[in-house]
RODRENGU-683799 format. One record per residue (C-alpha): y, x, z; residue in three letters. Coordinates in Angstrom, 3 decimals. Layout:
BEGIN
+----------+----------+----------+------+
!        Y !        X !        Z ! type !
+----------+----------+----------+------+
!        Y !        X !        Z !  Ala !
...
+----------+----------+----------+------+
//
This chain:
BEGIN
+----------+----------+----------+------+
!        Y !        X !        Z ! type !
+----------+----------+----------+------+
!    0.000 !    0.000 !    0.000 !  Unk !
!    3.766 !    1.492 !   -0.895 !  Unk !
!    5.520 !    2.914 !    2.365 !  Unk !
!    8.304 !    0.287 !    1.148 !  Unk !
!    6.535 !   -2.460 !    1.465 !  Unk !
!    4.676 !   -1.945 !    4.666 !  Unk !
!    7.994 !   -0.947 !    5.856 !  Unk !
!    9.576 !   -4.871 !    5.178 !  Unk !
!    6.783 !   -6.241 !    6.090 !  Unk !
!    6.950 !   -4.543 !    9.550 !  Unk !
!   10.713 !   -5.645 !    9.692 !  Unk !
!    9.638 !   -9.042 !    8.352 !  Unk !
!    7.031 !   -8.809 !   12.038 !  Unk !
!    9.980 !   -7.760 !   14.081 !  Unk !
!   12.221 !  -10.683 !   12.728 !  Unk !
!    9.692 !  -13.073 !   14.266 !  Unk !
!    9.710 !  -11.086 !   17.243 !  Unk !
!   12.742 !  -11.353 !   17.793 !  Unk !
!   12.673 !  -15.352 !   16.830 !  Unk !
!   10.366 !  -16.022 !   19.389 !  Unk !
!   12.872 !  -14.769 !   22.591 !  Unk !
!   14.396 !  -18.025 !   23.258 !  Unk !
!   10.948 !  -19.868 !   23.607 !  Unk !
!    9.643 !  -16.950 !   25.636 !  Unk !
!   12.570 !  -16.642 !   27.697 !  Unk !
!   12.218 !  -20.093 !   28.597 !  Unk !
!    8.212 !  -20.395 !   29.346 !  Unk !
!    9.135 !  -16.930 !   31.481 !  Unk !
!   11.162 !  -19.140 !   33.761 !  Unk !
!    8.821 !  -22.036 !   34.256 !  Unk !
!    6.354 !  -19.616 !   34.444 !  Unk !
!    7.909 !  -17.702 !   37.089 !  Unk !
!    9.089 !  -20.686 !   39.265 !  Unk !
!    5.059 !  -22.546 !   39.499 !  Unk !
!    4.066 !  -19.054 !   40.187 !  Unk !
!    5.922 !  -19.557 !   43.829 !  Unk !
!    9.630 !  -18.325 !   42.822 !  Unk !
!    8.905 !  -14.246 !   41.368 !  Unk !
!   10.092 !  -12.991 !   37.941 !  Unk !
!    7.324 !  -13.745 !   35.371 !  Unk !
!    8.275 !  -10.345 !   34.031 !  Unk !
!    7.066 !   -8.067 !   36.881 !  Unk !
!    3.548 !   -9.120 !   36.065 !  Unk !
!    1.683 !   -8.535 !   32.704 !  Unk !
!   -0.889 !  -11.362 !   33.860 !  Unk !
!    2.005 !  -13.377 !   34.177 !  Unk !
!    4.030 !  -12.131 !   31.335 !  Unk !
!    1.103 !  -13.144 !   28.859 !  Unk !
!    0.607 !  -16.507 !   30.463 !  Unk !
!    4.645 !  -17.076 !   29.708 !  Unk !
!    3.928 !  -15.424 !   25.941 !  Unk !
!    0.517 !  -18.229 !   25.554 !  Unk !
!    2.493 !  -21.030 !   26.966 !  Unk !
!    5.487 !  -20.305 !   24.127 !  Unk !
!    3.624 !  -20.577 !   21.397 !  Unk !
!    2.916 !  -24.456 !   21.824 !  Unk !
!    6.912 !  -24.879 !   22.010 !  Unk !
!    7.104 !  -22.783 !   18.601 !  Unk !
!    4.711 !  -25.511 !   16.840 !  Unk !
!    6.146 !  -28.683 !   17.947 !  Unk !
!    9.875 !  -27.336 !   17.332 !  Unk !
!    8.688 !  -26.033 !   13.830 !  Unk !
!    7.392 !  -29.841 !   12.782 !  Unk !
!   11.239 !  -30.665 !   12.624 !  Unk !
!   14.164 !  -29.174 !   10.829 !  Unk !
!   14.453 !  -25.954 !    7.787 !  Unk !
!   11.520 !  -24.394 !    8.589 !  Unk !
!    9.782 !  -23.414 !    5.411 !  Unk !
!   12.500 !  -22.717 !    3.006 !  Unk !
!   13.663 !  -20.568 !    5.768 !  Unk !
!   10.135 !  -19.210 !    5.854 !  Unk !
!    9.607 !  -19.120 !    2.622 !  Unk !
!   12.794 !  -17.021 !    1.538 !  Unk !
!   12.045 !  -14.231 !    4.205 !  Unk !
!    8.371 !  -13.909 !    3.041 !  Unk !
!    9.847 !  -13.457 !   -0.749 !  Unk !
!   12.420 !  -11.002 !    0.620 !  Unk !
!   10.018 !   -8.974 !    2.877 !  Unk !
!    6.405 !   -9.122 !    2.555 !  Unk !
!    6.580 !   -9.308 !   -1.802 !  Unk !
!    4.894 !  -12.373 !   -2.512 !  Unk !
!    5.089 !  -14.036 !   -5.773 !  Unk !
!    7.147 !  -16.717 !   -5.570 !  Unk !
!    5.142 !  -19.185 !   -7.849 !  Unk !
!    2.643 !  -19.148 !   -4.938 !  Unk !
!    5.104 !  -20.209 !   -2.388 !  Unk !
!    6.769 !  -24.069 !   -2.158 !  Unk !
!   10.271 !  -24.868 !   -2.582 !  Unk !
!   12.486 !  -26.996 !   -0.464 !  Unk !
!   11.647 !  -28.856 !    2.914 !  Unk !
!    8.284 !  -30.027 !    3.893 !  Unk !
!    8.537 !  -33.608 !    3.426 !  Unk !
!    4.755 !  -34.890 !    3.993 !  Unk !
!    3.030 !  -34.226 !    7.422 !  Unk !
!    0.689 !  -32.373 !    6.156 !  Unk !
!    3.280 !  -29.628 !    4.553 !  Unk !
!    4.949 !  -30.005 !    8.301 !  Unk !
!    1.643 !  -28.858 !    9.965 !  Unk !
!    1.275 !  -25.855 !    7.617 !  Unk !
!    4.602 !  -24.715 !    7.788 !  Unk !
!    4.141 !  -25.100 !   11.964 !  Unk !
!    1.038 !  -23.061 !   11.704 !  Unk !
!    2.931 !  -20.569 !    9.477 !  Unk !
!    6.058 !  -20.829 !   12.114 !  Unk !
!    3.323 !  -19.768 !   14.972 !  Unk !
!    1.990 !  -17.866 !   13.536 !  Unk !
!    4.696 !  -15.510 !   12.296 !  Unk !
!    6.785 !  -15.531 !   15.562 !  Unk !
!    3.307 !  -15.142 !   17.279 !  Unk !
!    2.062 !  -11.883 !   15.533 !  Unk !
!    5.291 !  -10.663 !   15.222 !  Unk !
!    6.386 !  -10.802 !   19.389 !  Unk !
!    3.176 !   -8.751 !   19.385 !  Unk !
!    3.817 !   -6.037 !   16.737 !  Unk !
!    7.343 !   -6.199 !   18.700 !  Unk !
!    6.532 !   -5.323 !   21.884 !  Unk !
!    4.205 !   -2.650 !   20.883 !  Unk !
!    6.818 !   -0.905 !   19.095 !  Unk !
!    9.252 !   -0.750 !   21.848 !  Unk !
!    6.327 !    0.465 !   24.241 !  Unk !
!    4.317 !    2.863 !   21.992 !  Unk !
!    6.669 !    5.189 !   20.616 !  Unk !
!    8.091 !    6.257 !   24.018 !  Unk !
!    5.085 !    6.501 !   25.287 !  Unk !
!    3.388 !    8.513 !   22.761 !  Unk !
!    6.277 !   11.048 !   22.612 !  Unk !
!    6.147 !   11.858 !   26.494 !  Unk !
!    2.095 !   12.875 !   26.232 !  Unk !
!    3.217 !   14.562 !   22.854 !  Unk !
!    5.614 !   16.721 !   25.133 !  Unk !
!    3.131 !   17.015 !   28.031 !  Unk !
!    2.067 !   21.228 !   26.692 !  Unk !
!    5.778 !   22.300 !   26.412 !  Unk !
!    7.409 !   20.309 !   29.447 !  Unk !
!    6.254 !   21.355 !   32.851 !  Unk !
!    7.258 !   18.445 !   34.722 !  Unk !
!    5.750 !   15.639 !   32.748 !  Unk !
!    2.664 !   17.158 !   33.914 !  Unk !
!    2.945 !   16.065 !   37.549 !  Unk !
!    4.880 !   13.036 !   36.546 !  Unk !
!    3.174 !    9.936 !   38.935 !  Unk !
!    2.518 !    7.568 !   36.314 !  Unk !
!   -1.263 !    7.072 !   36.732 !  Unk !
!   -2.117 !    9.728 !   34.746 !  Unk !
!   -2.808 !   11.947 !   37.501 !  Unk !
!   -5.425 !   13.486 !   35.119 !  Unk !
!   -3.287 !   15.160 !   32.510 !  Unk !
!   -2.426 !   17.384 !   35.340 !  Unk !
!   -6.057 !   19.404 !   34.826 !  Unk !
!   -6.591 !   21.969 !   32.363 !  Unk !
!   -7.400 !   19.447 !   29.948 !  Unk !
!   -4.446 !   17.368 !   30.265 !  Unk !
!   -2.061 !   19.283 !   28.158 !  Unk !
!   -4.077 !   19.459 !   25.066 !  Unk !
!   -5.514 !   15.992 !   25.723 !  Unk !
!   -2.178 !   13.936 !   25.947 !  Unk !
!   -0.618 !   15.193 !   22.283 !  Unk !
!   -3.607 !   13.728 !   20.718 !  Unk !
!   -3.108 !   10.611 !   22.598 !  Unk !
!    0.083 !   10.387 !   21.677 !  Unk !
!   -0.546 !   10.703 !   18.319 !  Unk !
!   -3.476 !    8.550 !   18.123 !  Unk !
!   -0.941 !    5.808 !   19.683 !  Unk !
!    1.503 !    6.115 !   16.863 !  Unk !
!   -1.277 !    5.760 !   14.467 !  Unk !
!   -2.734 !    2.850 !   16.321 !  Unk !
!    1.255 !    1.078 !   16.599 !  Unk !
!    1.112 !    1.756 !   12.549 !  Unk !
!   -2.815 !    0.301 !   11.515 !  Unk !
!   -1.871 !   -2.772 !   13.795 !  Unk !
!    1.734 !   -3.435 !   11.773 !  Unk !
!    0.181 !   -2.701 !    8.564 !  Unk !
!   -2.807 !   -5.057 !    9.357 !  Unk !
!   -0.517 !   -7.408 !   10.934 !  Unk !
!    1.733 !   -7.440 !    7.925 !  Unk !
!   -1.079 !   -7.846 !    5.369 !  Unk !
!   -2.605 !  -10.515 !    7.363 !  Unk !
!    0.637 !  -12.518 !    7.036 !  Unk !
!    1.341 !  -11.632 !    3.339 !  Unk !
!   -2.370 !  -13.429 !    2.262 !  Unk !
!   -1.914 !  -16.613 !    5.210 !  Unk !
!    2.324 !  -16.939 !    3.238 !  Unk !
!    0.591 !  -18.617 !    0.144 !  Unk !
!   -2.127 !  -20.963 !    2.150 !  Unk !
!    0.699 !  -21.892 !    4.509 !  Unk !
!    3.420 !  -21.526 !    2.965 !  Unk !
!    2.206 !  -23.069 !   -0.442 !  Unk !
!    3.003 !  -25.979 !   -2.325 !  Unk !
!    0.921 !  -29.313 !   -1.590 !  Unk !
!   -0.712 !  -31.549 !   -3.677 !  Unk !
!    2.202 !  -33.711 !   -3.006 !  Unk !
!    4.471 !  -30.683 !   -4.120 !  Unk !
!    2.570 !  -30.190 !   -7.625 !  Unk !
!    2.554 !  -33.684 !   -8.695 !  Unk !
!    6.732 !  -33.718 !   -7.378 !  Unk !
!    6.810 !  -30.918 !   -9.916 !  Unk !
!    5.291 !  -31.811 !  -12.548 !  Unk !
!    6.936 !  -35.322 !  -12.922 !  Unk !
!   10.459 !  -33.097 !  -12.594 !  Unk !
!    8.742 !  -30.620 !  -15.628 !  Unk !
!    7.942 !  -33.674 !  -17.272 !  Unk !
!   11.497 !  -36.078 !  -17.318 !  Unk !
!   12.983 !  -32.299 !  -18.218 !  Unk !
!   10.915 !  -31.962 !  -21.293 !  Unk !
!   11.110 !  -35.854 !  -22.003 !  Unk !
!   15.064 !  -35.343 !  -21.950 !  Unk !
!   14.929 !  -32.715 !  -24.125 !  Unk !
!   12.746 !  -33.848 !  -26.290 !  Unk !
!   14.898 !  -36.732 !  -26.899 !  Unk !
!   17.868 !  -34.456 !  -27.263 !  Unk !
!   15.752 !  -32.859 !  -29.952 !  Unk !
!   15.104 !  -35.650 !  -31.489 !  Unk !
!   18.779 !  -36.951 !  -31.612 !  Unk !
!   19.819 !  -34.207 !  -33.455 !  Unk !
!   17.436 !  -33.293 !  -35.493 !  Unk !
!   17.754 !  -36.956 !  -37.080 !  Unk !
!   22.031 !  -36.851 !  -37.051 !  Unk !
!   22.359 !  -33.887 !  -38.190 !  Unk !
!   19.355 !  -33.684 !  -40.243 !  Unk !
!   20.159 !  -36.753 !  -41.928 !  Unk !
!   24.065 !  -35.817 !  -42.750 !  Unk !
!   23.272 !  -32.335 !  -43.946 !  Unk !
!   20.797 !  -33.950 !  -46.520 !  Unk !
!   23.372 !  -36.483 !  -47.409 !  Unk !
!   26.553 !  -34.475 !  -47.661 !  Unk !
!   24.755 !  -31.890 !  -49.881 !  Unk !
!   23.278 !  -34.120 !  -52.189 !  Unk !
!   26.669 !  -36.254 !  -52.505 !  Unk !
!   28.538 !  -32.729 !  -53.035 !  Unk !
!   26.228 !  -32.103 !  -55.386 !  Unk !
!   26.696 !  -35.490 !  -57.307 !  Unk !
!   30.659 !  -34.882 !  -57.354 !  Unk !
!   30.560 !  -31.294 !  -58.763 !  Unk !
!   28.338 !  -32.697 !  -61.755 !  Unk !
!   30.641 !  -35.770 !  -62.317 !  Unk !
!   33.743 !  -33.878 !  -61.200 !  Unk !
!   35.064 !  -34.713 !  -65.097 !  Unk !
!   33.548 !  -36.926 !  -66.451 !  Unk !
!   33.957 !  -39.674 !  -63.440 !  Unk !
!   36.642 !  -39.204 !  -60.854 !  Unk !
!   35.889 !  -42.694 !  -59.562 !  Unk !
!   32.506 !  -41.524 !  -58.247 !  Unk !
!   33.858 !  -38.327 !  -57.332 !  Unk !
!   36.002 !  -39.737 !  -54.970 !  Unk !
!   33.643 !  -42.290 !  -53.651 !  Unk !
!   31.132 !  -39.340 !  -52.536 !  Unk !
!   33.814 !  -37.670 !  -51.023 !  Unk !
!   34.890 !  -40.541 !  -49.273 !  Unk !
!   31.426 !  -41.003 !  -48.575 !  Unk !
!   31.145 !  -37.405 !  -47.216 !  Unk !
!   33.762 !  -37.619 !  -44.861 !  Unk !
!   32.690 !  -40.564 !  -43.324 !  Unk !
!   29.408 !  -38.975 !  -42.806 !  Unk !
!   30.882 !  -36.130 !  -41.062 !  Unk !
!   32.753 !  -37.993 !  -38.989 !  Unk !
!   30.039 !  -40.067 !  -37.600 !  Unk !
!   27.945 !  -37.334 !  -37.329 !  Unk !
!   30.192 !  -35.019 !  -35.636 !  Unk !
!   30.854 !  -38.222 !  -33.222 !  Unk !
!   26.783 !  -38.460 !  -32.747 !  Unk !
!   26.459 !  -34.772 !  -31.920 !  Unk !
!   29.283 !  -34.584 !  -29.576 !  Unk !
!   27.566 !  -37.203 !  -27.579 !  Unk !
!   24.026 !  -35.783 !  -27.731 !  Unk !
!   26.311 !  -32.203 !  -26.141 !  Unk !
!   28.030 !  -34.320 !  -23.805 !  Unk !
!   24.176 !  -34.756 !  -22.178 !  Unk !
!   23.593 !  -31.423 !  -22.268 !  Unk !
!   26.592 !  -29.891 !  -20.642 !  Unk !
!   27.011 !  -33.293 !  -17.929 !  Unk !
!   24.144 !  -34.564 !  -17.980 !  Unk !
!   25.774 !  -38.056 !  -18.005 !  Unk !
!   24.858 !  -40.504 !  -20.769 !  Unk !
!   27.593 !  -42.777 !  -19.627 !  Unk !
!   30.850 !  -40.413 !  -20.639 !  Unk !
!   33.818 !  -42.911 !  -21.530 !  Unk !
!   34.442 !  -40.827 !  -24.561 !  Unk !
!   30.996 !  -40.545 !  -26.289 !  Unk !
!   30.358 !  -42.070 !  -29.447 !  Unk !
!   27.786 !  -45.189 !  -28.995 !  Unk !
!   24.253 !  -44.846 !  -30.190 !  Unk !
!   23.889 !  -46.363 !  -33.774 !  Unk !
!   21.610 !  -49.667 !  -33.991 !  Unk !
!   20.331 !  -51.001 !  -36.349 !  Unk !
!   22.211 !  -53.993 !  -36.013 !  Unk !
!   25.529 !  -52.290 !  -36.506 !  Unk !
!   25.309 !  -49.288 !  -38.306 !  Unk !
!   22.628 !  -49.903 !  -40.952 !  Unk !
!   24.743 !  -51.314 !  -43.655 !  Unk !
!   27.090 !  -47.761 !  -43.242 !  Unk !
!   23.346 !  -45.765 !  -43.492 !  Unk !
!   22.391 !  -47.687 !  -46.925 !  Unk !
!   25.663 !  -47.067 !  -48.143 !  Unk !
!   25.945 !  -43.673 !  -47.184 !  Unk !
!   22.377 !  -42.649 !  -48.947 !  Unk !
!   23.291 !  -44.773 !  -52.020 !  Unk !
!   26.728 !  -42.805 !  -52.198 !  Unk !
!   24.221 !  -39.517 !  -52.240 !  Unk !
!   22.919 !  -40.346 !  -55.622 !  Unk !
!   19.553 !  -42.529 !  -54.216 !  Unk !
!   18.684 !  -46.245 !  -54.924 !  Unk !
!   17.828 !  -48.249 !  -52.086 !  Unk !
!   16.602 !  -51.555 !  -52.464 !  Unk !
!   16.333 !  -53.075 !  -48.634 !  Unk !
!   14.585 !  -56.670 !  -47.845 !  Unk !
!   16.178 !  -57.813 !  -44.600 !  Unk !
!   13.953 !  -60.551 !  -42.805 !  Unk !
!   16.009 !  -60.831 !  -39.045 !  Unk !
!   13.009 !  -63.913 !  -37.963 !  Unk !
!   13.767 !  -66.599 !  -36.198 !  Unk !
!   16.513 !  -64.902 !  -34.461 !  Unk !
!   18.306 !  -64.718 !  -37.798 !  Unk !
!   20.521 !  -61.671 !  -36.289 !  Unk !
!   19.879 !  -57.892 !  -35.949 !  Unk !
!   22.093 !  -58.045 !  -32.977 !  Unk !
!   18.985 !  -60.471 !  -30.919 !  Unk !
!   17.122 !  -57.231 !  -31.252 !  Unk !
!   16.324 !  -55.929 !  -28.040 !  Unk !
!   19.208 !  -52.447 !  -28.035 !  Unk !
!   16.329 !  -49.828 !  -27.074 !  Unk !
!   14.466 !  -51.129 !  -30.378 !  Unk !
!   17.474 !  -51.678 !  -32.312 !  Unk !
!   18.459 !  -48.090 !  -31.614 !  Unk !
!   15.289 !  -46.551 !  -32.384 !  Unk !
!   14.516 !  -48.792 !  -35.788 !  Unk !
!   17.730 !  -47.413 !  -36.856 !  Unk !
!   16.647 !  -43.426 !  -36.284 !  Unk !
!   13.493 !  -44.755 !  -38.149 !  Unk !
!   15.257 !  -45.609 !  -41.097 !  Unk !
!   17.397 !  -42.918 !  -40.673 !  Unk !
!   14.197 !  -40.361 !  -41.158 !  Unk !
!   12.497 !  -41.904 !  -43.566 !  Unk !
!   16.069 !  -42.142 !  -46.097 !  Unk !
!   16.389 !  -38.508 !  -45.251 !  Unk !
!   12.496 !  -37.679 !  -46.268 !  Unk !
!   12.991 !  -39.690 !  -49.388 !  Unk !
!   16.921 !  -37.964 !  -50.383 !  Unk !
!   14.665 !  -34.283 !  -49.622 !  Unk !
!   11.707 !  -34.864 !  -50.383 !  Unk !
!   11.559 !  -38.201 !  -52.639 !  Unk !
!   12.530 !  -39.265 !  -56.614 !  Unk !
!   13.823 !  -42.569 !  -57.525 !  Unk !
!   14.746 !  -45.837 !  -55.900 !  Unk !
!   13.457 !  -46.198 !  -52.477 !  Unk !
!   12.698 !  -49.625 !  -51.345 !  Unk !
!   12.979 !  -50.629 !  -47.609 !  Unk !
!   11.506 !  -53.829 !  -46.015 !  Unk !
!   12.771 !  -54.376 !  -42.336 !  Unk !
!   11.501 !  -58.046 !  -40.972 !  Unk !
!   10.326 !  -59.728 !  -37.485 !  Unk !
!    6.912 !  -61.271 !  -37.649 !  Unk !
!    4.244 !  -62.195 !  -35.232 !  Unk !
!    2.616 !  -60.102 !  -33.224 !  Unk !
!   -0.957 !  -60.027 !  -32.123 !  Unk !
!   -0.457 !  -62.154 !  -29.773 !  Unk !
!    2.114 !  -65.299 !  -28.987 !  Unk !
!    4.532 !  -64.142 !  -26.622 !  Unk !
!    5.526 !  -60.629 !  -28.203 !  Unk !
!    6.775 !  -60.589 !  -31.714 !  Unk !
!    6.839 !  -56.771 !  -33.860 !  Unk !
!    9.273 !  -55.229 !  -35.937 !  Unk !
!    8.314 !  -54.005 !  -39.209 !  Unk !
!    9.485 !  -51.343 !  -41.119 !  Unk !
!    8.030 !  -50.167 !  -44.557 !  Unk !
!    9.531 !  -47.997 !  -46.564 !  Unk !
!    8.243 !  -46.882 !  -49.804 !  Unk !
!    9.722 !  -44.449 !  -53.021 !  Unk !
!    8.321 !  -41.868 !  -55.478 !  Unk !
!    7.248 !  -38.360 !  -54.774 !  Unk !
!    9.501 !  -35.439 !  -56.312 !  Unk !
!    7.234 !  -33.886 !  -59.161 !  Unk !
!    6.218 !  -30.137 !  -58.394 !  Unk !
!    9.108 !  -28.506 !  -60.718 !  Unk !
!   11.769 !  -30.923 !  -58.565 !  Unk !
!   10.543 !  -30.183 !  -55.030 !  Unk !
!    8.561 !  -27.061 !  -54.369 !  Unk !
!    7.445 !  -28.201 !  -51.162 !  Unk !
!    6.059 !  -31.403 !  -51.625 !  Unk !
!    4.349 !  -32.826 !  -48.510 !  Unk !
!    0.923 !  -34.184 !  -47.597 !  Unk !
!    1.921 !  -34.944 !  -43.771 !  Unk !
!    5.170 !  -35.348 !  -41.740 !  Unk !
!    7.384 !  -33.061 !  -40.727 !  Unk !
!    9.224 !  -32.418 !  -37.353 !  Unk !
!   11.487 !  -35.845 !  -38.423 !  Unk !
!    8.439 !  -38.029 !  -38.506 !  Unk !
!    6.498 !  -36.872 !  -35.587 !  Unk !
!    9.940 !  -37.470 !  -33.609 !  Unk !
!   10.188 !  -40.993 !  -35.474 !  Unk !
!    6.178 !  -41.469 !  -34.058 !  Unk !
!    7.304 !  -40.277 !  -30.508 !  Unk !
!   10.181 !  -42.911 !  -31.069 !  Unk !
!    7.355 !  -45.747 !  -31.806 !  Unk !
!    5.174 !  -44.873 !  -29.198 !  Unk !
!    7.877 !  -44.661 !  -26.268 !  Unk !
!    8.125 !  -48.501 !  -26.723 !  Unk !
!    4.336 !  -49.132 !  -27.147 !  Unk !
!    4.296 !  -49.019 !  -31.140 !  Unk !
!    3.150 !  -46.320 !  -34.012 !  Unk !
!    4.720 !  -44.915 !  -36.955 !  Unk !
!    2.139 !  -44.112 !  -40.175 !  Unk !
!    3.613 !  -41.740 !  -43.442 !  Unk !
!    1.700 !  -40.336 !  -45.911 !  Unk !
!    1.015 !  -41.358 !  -49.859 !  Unk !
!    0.098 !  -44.954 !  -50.810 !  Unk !
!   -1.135 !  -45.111 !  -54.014 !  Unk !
!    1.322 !  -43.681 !  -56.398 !  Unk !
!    4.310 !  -43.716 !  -53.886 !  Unk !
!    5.352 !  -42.301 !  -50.524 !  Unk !
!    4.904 !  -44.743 !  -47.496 !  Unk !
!    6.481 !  -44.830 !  -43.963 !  Unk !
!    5.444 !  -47.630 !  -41.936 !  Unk !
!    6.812 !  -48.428 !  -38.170 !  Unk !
!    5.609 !  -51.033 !  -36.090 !  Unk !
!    7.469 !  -51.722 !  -32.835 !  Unk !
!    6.302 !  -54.610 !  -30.203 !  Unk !
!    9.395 !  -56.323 !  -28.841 !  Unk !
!    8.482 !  -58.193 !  -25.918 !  Unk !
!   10.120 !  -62.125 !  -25.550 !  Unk !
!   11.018 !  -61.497 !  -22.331 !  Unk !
!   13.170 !  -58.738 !  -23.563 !  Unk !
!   15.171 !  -60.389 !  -25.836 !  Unk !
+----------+----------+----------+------+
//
């Protein structure tokens, strides 16, 4: 083991040590007054008995208040244990209480021990070390009558030594037994692991939504603007109507999108999806008609069947679903303007569901293939866009097919929307 770590880790004993004084002062007094009125402290048999009865006092005080992230940051600091292996905040369940009390004992316990040993010891040893070359330690009345004989003075230096070396085996051993009882202790709960993983979890949720959100804003409006820049520079002459349509048209994309994506940043540097100044989520209800007319500005036919149901309004939609049908159509215009030829044709209608009380909205969306000399990478399965339009249709209970249909390119969404949510 390093010098520098045995080292903290015999500080780290001494800091418990010196923890345990108040309890110890206490039981000393008790002690000391049922023993018939003497000092607790003149007596080892007594001093013990005051040391045994503290350590109770250190458990039931250690069930209540900071104890393990105090605990837990001094056995990081000192005795180098990997910090994945420890727990973080406050022990909340009894059962984390009654580790980190047996930790708390522990700790203070070994470490008033290791404490009082080296106060004791190192005196000690270095009076028999000095026995041979100081006369008068020789026929010092201490007990040790003995080292007065012959033998005495080349006896005591190797008792003295073999002191210091026991003072160091027991810190070393002390420390080591502490450093492998931190992570049993000290460790995080069942209760712990499952609080983690459901905070890993909403993280990754949140930013996989984040991901989503911009992938299919800015995704989208890239796509667009290029392909209506494109348009104007080829009919920059010979039509300055439709030249200044697309950059009409390009504008107003930018503007929305830079409107989205300040919003989706908003959540990322305040975590707040309620800012006064964010731009709203687009629905389906209220920003579709912009999206057709945006992709049909970028060169692309879209032919779209609107069938509301009963309700006879987008705007009955229920917002979640009405939010994420409209990043649904989003992807699949964007797949068609990069990846698609020719008119797309988009069917959006409320029918029946499988059973009576929830109805479904149905999405279908359907256009050529680019030939191989138009798109070099023509594809057989979705990209990052439609997996995050399937996560989309499966975070309110529905699914999300693409792929080829016969001689065409199909994206089909399903989303439940319950009655009672309407």
């Amino acid at each position: 083991m390093p010098v520098a770590r045995a080292r903290w880790r015999w500080v780290h004993l001494i800091l418990g040590g010196a923890l345990l004084m108040p309890y110890f002062l206490l039981t000393q007094v008790v002690v000391g007054v049922v023993a018939g009125g003497v000092n607790a402290l003149d007596s080892a048999p007594l001093t013990f008995l005051a040391y045994a009865a503290s350590l109770p006092l250190v458990a039931v005080t250690a069930l209540v208040g900071p104890v393990r992230p105090m605990s837990v940051a001094a056995v990081r600091a000192m005795c180098e244990v990997p910090g994945e292996r420890l727990a973080d905040g406050p022990a909340t369940s009894w059962a984390a209480r009654g580790r980190a009390s047996a930790w708390w004992t522990l700790h203070l316990g070994t470490g008033a021990l290791i404490s009082g040993m080296t106060l004791a010891v190192p005196p000690m040893a270095v009076m028999l070390i000095a026995v041979p070359v100081v006369g008068r330690l020789r026929d010092v009345s201490l007990t040790y009558g003995w080292f007065a004989t012959d033998a005495g003075p080349y006896i005591a230096p190797l008792a003295g030594i073999g002191l210091l070396a026991g003072l160091t085996l027991c810190a070393v051993g002390a420390g080591k037994l502490l450093a492998r009882m931190a992570p049993v202790l000290l460790g995080p709960t069942a209760a712990d692991r499952l609080a983690a993983a459901e905070e890993r979890a909403a993280d990754l949720a949140v930013r996989n939504r984040l991901a989503r959100e911009l992938h299919d804003a800015v995704g989208h409006a890239l796509s667009a603007v290029t392909l209506q820049a494109a348009a104007a520079r080829r009919m920059l002459e010979r039509d300055p109507d439709f030249v200044q349509e697309a950059l009409a048209a390009i504008e107003d994309t930018t503007r929305r999108t830079v409107g989205e994506l300040d919003a989706v940043l908003g959540l990322l540097r305040d975590g707040d999806p309620a800012r006064p100044d964010a731009a709203p989520a687009p629905t389906l209800a209220a920003d579709l008609d912009g999206l057709l007319a945006r992709t049909r500005a970028a060169g692309t036919s879209v032919t779209a069947h609107q069938d509301p149901g009963p309700a006879g309004d987008w705007a009955a939609l229920p917002a979640i679903a009405s939010r994420e049908a409209y990043r649904i159509v989003q992807e699949g215009l964007t797949n068609a303007l990069r990846h698609g030829a020719g008119p797309v044709d988009l069917r959006i209608r409320v029918q029946a569901g499988p059973d009576t009380a929830h109805r479904e909205l149905e999405i279908t969306m359907t256009n050529p293939p680019a030939a191989p000399a138009e798109d070099r990478e023509i594809r057989t399965t979705g990209g990052r866009g439609l997996r995050g339009a399937a996560e989309r249709a499966a975070l309110l209970g529905g699914s999300v097919e693409a792929g080829p249909h016969g001689d065409r390119w199909r994206l089909r969404a399903v989303l439940p929307l319950a009655e009672e949510a309407r």
